[in-house]
Backbone as a printed PyTorch tensor [residue, N CA C, xyz], in Angstrom:
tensor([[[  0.8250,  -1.1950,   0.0000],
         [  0.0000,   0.0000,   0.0000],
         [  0.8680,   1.2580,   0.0000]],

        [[  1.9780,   0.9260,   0.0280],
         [  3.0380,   2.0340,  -0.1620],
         [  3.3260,   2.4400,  -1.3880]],

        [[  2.7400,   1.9770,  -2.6530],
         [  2.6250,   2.7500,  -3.9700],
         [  2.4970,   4.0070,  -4.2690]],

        [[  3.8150,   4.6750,  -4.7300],
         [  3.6500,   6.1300,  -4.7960],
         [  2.7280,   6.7530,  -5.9170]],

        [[  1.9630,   7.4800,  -6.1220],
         [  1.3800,   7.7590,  -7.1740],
         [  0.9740,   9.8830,  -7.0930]],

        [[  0.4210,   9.8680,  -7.9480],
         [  0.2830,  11.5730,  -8.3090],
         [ -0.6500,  11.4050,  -7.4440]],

        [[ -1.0040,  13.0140,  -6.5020],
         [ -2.2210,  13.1230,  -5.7110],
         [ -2.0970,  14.7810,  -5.9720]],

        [[ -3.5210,  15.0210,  -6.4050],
         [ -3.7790,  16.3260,  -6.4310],
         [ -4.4840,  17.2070,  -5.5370]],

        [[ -4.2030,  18.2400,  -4.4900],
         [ -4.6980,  18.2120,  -3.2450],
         [ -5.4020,  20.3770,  -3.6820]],

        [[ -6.7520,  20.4560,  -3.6340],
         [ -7.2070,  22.0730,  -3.5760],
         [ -7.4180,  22.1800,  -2.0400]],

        [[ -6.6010,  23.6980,  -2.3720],
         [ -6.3000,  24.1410,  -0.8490],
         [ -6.8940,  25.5620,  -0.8870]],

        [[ -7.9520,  26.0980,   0.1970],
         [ -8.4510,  27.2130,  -0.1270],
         [ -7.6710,  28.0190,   1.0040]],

        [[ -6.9360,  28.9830,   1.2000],
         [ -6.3870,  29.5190,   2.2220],
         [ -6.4870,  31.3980,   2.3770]],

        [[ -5.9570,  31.9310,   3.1210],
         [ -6.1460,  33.6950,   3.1980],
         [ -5.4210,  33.8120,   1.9100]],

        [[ -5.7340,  35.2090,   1.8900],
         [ -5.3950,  35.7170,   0.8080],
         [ -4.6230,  37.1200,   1.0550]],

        [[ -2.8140,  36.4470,   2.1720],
         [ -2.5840,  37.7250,   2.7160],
         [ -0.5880,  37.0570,   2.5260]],

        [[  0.3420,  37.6360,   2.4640],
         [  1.4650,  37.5690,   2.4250],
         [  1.3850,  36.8700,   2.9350]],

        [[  2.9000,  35.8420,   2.9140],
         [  3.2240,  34.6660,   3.7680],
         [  2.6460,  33.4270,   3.8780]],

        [[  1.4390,  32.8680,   3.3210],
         [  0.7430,  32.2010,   3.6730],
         [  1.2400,  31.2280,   2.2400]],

        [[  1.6500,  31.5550,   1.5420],
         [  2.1990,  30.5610,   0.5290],
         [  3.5540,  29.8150,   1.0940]],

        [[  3.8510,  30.6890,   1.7200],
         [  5.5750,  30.1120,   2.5730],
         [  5.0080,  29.3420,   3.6520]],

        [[  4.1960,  29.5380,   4.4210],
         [  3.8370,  28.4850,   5.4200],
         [  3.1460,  27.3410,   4.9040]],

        [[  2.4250,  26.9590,   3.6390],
         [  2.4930,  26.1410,   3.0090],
         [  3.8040,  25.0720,   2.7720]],

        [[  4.6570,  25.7900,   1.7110],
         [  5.5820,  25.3750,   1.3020],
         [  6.3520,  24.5860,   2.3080]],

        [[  6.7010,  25.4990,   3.4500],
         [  7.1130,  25.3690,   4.0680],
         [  7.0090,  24.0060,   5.3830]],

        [[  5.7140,  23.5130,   5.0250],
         [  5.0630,  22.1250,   5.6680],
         [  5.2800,  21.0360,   4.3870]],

        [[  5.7350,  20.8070,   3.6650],
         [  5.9330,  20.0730,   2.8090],
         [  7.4680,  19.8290,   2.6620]],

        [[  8.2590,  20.8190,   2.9440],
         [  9.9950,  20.8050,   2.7970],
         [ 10.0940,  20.4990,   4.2370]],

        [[  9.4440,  20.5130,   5.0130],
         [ 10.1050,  20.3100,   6.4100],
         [  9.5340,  18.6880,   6.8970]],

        [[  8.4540,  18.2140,   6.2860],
         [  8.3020,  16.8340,   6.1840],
         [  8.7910,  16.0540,   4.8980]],

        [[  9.7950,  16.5480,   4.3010],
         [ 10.2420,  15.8960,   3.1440],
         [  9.7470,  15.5500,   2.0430]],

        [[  8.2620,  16.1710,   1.6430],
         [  7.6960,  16.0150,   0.5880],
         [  8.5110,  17.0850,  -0.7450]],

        [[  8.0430,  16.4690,  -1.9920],
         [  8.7730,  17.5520,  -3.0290],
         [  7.5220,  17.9230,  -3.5160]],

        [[  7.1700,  18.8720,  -3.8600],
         [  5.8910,  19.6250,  -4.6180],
         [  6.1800,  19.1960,  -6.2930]],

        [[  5.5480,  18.6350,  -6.5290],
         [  5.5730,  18.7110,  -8.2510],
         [  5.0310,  19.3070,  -8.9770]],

        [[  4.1210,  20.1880,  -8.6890],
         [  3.5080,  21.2140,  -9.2080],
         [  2.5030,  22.1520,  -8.6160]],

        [[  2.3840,  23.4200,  -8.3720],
         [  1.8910,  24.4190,  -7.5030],
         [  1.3300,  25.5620,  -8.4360]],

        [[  0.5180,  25.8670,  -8.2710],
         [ -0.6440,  26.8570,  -9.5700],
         [ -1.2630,  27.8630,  -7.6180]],

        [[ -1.6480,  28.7820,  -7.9060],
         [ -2.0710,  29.6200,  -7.2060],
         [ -2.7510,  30.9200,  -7.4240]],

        [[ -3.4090,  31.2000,  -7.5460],
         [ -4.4040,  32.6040,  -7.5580],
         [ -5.7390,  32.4690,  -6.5790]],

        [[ -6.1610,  34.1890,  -6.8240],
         [ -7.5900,  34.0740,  -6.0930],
         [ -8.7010,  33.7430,  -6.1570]],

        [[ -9.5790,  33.5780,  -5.7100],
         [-10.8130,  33.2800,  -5.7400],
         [-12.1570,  34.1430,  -6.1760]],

        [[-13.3840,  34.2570,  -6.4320],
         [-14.6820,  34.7970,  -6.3750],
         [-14.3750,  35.8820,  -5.1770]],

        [[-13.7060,  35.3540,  -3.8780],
         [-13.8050,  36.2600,  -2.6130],
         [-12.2880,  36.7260,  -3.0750]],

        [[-11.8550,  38.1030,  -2.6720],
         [-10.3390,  38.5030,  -3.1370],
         [ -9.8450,  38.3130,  -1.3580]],

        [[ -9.9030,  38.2040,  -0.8250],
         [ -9.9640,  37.7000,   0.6880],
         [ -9.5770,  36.2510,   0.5170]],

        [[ -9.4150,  35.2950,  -0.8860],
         [ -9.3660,  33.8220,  -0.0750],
         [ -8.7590,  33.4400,  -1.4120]],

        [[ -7.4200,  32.8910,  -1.2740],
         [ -6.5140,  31.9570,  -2.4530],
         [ -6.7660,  30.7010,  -2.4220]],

        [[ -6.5330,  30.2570,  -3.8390],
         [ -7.1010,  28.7640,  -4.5490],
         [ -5.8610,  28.4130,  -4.3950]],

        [[ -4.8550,  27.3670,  -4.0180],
         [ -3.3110,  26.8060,  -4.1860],
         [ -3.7610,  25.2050,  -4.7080]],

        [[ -3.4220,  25.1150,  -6.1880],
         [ -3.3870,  23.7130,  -6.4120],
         [ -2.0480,  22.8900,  -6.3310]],

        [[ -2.1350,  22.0030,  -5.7510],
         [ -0.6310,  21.2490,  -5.2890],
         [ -0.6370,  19.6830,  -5.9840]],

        [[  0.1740,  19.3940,  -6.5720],
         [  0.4300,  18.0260,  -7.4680],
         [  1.5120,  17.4940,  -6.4760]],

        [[  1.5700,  16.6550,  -5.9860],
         [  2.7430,  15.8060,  -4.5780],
         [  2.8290,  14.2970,  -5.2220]],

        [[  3.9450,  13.3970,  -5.2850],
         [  4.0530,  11.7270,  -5.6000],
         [  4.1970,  11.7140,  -4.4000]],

        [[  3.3230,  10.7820,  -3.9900],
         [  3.1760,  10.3160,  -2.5650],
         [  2.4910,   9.1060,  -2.2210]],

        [[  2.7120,   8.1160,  -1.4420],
         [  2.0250,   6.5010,  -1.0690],
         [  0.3890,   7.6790,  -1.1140]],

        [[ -0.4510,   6.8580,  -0.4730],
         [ -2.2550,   7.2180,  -0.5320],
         [ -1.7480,   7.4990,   1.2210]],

        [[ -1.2790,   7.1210,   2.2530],
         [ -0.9020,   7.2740,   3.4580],
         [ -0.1090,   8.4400,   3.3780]],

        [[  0.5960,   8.8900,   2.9410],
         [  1.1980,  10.1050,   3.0270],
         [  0.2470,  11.6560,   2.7450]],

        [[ -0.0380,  11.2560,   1.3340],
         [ -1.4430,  12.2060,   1.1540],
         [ -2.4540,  12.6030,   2.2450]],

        [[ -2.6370,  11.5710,   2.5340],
         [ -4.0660,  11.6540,   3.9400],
         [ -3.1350,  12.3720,   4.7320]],

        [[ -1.7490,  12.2610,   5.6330],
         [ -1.3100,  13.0080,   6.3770],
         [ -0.9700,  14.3050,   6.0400]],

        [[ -0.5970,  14.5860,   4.7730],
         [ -0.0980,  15.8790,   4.5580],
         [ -1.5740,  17.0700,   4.6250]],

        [[ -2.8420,  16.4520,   4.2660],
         [ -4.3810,  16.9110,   3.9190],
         [ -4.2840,  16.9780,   5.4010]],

        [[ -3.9790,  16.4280,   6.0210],
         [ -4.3340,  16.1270,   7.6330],
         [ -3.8090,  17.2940,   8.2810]],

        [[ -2.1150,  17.6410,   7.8350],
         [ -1.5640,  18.8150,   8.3130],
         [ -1.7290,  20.3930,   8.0570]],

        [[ -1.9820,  20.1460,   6.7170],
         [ -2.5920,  21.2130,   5.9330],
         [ -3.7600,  22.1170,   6.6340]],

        [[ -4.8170,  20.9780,   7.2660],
         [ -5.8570,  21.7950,   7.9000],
         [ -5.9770,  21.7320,   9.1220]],

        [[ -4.5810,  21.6410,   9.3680],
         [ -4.0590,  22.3850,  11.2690],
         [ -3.3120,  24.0280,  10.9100]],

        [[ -3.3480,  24.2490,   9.4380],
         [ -2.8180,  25.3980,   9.8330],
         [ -3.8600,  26.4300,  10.1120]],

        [[ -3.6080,  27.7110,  10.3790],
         [ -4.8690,  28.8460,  10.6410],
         [ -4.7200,  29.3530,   9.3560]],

        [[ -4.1100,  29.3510,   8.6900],
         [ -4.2370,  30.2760,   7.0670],
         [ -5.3890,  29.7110,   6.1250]],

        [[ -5.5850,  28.1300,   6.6090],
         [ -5.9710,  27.2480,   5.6700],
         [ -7.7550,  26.9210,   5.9100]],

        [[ -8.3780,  26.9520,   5.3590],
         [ -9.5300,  26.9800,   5.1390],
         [-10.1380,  25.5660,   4.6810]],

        [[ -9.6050,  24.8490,   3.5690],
         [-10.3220,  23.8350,   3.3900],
         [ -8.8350,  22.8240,   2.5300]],

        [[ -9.3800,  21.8010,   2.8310],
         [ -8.2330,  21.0990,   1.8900],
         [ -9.1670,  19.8760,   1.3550]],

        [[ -8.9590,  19.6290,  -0.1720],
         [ -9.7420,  18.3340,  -0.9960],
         [ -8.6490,  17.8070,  -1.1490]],

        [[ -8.7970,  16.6560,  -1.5880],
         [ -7.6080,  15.8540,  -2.2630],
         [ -8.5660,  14.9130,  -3.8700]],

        [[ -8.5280,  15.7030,  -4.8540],
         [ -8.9020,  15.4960,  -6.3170],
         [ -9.0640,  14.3040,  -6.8290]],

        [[-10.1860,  13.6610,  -6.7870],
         [ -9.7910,  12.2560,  -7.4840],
         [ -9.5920,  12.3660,  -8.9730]],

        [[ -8.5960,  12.2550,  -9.4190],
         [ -8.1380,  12.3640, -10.9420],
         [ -9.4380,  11.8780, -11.8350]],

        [[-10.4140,  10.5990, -11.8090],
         [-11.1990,  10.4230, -12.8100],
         [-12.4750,  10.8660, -12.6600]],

        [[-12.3290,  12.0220, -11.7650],
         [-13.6770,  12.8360, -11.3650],
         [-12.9720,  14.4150, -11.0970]],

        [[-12.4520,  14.3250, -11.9590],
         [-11.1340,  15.7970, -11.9110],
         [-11.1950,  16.5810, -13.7070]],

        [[-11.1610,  17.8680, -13.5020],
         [-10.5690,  18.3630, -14.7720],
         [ -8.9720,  19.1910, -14.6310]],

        [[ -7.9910,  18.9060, -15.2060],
         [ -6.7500,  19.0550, -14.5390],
         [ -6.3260,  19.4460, -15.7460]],

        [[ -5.9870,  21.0800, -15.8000],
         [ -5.4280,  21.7610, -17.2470],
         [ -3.5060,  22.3300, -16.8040]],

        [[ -3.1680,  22.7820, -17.4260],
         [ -2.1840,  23.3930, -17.3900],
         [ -1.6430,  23.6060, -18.7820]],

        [[ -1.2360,  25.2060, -18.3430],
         [ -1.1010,  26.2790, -19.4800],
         [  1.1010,  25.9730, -20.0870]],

        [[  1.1560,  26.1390, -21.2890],
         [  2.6230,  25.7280, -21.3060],
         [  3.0660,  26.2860, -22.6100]],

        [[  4.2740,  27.6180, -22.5400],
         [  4.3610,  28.3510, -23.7760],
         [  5.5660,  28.0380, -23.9470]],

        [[  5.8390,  28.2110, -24.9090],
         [  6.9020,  26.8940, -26.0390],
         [  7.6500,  27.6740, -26.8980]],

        [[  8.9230,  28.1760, -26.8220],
         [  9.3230,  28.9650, -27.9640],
         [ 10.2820,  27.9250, -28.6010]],

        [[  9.9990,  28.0920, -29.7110],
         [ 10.9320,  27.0540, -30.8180],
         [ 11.4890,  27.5860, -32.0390]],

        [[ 12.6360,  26.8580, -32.5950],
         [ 13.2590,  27.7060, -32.9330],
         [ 13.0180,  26.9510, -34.2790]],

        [[ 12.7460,  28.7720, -35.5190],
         [ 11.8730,  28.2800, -36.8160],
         [ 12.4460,  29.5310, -37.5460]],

        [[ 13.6940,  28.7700, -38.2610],
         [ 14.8720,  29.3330, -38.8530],
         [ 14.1290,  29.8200, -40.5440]],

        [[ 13.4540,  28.6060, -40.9550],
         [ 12.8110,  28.5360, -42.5920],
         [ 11.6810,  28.9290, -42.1730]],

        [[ 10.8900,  29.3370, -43.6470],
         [  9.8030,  29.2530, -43.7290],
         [  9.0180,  27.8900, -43.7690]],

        [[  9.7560,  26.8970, -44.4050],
         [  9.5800,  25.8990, -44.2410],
         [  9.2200,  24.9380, -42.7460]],

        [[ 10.3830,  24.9390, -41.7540],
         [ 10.2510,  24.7250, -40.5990],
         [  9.0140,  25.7730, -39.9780]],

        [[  8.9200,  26.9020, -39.9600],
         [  7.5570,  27.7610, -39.6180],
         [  6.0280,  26.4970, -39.9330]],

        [[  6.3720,  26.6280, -40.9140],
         [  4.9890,  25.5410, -41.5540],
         [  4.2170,  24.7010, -40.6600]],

        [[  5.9640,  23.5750, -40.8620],
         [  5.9080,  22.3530, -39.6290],
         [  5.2160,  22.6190, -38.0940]],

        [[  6.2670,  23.7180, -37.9610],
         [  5.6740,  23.7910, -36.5270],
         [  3.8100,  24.3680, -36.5450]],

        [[  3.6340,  24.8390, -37.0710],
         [  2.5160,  25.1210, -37.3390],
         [  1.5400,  24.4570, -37.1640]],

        [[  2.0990,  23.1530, -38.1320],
         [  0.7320,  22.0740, -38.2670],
         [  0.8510,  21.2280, -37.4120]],

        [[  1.8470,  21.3600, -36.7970],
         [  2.1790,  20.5370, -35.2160],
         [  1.3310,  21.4180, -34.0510]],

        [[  1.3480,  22.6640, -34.3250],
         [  0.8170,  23.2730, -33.4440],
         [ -1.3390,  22.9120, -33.0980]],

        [[ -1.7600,  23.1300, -34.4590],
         [ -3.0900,  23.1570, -35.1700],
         [ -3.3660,  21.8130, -34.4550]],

        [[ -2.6660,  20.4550, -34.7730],
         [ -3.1040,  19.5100, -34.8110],
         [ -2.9920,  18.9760, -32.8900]],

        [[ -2.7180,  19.6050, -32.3160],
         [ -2.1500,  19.7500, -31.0390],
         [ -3.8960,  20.6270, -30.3570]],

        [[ -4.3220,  21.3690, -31.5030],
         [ -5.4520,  22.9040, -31.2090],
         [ -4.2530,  23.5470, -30.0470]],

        [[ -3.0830,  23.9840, -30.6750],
         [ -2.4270,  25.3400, -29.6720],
         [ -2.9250,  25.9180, -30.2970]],

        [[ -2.1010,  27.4350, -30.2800],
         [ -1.9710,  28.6330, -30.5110],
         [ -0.4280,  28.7210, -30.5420]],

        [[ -0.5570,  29.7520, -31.9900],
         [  0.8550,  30.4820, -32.1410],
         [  0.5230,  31.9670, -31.7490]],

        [[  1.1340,  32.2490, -30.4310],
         [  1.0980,  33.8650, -29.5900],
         [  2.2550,  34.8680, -30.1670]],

        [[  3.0340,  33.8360, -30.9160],
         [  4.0070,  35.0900, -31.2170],
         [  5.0210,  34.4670, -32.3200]],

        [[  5.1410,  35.4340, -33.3910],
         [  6.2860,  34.6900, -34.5810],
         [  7.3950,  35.9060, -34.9630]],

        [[  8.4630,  35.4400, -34.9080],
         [  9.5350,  36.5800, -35.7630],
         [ 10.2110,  35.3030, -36.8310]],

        [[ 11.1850,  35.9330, -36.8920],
         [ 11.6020,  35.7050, -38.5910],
         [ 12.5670,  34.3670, -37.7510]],

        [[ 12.7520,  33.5840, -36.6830],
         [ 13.9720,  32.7510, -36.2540],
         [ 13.0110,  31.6130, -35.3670]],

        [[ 12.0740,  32.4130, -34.9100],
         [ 11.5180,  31.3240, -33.7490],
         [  9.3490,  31.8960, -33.6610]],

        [[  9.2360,  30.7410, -33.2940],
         [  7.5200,  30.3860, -32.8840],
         [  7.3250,  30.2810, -31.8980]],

        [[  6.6570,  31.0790, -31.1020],
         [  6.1510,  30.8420, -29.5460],
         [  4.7010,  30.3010, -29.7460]],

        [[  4.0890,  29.3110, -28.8620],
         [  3.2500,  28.3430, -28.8840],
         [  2.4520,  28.4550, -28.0120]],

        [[  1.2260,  28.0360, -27.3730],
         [  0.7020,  28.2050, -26.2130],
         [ -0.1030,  27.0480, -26.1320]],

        [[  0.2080,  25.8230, -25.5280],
         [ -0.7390,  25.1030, -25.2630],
         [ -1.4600,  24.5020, -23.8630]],

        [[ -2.8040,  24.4910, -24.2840],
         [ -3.0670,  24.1820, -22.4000],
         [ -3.9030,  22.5020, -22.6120]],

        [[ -3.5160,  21.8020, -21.3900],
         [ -3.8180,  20.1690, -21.6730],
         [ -3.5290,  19.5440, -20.6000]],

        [[ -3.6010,  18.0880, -20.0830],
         [ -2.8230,  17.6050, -19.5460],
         [ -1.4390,  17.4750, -19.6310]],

        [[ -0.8440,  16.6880, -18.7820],
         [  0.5180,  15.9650, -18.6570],
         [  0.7020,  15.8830, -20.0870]],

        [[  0.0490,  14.5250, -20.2160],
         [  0.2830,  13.5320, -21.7170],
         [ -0.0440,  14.6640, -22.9000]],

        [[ -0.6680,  15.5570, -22.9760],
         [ -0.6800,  16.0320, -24.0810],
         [  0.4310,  17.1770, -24.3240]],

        [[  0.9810,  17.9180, -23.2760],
         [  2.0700,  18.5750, -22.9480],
         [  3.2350,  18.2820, -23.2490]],

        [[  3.4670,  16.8750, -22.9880],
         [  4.7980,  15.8060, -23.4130],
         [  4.7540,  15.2540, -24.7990]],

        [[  3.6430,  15.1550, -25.1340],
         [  3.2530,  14.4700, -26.5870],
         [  3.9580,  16.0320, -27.6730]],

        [[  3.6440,  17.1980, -27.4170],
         [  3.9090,  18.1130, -27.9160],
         [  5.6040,  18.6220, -28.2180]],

        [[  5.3500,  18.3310, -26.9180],
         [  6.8590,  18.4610, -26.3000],
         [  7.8040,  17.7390, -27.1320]],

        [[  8.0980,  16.2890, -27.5520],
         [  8.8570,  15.2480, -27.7620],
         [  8.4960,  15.6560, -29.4140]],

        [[  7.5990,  16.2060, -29.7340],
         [  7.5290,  17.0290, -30.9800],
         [  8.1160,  17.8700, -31.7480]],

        [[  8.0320,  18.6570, -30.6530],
         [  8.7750,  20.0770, -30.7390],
         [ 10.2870,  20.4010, -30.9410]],

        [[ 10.7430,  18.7870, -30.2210],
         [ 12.1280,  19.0580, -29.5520],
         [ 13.3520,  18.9060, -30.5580]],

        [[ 12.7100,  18.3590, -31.8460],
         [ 13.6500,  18.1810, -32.6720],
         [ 13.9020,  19.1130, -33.4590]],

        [[ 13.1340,  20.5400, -33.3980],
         [ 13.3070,  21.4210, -33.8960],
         [ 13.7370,  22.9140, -33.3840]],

        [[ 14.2500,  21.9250, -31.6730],
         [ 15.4490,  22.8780, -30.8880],
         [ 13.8830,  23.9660, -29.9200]],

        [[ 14.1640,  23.6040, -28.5240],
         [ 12.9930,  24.1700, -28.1420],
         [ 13.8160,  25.7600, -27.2260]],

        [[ 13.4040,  26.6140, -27.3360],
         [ 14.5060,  27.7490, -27.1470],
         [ 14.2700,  28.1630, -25.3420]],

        [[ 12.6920,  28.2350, -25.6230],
         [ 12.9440,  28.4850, -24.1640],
         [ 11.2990,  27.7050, -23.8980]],

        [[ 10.9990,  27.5360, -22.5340],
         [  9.6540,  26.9540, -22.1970],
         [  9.0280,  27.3930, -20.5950]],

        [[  8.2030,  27.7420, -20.3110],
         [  7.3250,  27.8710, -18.9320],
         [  6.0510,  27.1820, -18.8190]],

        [[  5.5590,  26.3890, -17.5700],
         [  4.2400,  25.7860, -17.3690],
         [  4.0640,  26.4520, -15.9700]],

        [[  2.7960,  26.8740, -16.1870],
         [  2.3280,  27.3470, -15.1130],
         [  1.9730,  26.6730, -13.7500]],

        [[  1.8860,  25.3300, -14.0640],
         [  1.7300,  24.2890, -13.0670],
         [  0.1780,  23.8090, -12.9680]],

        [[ -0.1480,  22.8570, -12.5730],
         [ -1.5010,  22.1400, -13.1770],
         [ -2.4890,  22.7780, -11.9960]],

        [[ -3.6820,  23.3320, -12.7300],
         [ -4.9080,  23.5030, -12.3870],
         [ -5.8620,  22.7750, -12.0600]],

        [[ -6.8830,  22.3390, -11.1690],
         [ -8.1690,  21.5050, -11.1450],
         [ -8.5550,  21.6270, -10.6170]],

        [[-10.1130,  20.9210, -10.8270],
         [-11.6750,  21.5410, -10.6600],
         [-12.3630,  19.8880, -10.5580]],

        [[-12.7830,  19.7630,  -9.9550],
         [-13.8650,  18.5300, -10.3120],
         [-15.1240,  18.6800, -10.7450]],

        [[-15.3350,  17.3410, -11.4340],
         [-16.7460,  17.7090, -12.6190],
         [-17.8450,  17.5220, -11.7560]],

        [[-18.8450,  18.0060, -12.4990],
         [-20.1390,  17.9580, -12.4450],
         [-20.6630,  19.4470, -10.5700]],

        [[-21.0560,  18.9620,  -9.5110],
         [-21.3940,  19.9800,  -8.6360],
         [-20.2860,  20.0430,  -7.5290]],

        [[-19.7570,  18.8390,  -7.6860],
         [-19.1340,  18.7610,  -6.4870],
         [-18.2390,  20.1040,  -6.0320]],

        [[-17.9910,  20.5370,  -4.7180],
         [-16.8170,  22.0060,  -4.8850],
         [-16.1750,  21.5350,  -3.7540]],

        [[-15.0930,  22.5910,  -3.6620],
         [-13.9280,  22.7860,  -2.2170],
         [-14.8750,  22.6010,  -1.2940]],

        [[-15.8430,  24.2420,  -1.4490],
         [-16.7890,  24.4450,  -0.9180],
         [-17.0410,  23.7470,   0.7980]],

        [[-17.7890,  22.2860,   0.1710],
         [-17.9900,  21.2310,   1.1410],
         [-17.2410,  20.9080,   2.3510]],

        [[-16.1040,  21.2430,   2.0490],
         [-14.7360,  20.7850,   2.7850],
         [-14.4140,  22.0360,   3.5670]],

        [[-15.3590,  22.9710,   3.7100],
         [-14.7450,  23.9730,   4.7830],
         [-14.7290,  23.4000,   6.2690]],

        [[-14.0820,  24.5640,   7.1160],
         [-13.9140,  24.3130,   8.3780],
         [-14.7830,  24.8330,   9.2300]],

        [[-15.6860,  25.6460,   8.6690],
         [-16.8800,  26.6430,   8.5730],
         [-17.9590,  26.0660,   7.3900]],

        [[-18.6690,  25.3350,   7.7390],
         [-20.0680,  25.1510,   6.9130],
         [-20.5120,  26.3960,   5.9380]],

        [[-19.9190,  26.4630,   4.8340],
         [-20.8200,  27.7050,   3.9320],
         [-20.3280,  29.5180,   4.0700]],

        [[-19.0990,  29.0840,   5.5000],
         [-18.2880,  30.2550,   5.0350],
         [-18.3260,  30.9610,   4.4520]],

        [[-17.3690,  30.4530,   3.1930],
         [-17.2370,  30.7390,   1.8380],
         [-18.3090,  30.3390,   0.5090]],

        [[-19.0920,  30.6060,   0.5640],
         [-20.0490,  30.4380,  -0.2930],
         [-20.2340,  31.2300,  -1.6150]],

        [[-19.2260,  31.2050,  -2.5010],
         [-19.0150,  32.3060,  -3.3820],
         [-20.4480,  31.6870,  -4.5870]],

        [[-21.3510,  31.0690,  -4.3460],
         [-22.5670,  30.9800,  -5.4850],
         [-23.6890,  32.0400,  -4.7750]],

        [[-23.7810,  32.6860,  -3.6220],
         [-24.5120,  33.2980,  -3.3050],
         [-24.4050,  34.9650,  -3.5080]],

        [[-23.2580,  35.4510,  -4.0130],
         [-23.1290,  36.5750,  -4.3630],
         [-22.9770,  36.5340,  -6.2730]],

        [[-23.7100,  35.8340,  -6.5780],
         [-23.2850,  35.7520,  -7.8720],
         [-24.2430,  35.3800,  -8.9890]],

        [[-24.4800,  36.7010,  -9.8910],
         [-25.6470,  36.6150, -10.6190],
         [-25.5280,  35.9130, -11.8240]]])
């Protein structure tokens, strides 16, 4: 039962300095590595969304969710079940597109991918694609033979389908209720 696997954990917390470091900071001091961290605000500008991607046994997860909502910054913590999850992440791609010819390529690599080309000069193609993992890497291992110049991912986003929300998982019943101010 010690099988490490991806666990995706939404963390609703203040929305005030420091409170990303006291995060972080419970994960480096129990030896976890973050594999991916996405963060902005919410409906309320008072309350940050932190999505956290961790490889961790299913026992480790439960403890870290466990620690998470001993802190006072922290408001609610889910832990995402991936096949009841929508999990995007944004990833811009500059590549280097010497010909017109190579321009082309990348192009129809891009189209067939549904990116976006955000930006072209006469040497290189900047790209923008948002997807999972697998479609990120699929692109990627694409791209690469045509010299990738520079690259940023914003780190993975998610939402679960259909009604379910954070919401549920407060520490405060309805707290945060951002469907009630909202026409």
């Amino acid at each position: 039962m010690n099988e490490i696997s991806r666990h995706t954990l939404a963390v609703l917390v203040d929305n005030e300095a420091g409170v990303l470091s006291r995060v972080a900071r419970l994960f480096s001091g129990k030896g976890y590595n973050i594999d991916s961290l996405a963060v902005g605000t919410t409906y309320d500008p008072d309350i940050s969304r932190i999505t956290i991607e961790v490889l961790t046994s299913e026992k480790q997860a439960r403890l870290i969710c466990s620690q998470l909502r001993k802190l006072i910054c922290v408001h609610s913590v889910k832990r995402l079940d991936a096949a009841k999850s929508i999990r995007r992440e944004l990833v811009l791609i500059k590549v280097a597109a010497p010909t017109h010819e190579v321009r082309n390529e990348i192009i129809q690599i891009a189209n067939i991918f549904r990116s976006s080309i955000i930006d072209v000069s006469t040497s290189s193609l900047t790209i923008a694609v948002i997807g999972d993992d697998s479609k990120a890497e699929a692109i990627l291992n694409l791209l690469g033979e045509f010299g990738i110049l520079e690259l940023v991912r914003t780190g993975m986003v998610a939402l679960e389908r259909g009604e379910d929300t954070i919401d549920a998982q407060t520490k405060v019943k309805d707290e945060y209720d951002y469907g009630k101010n909202v026409l």
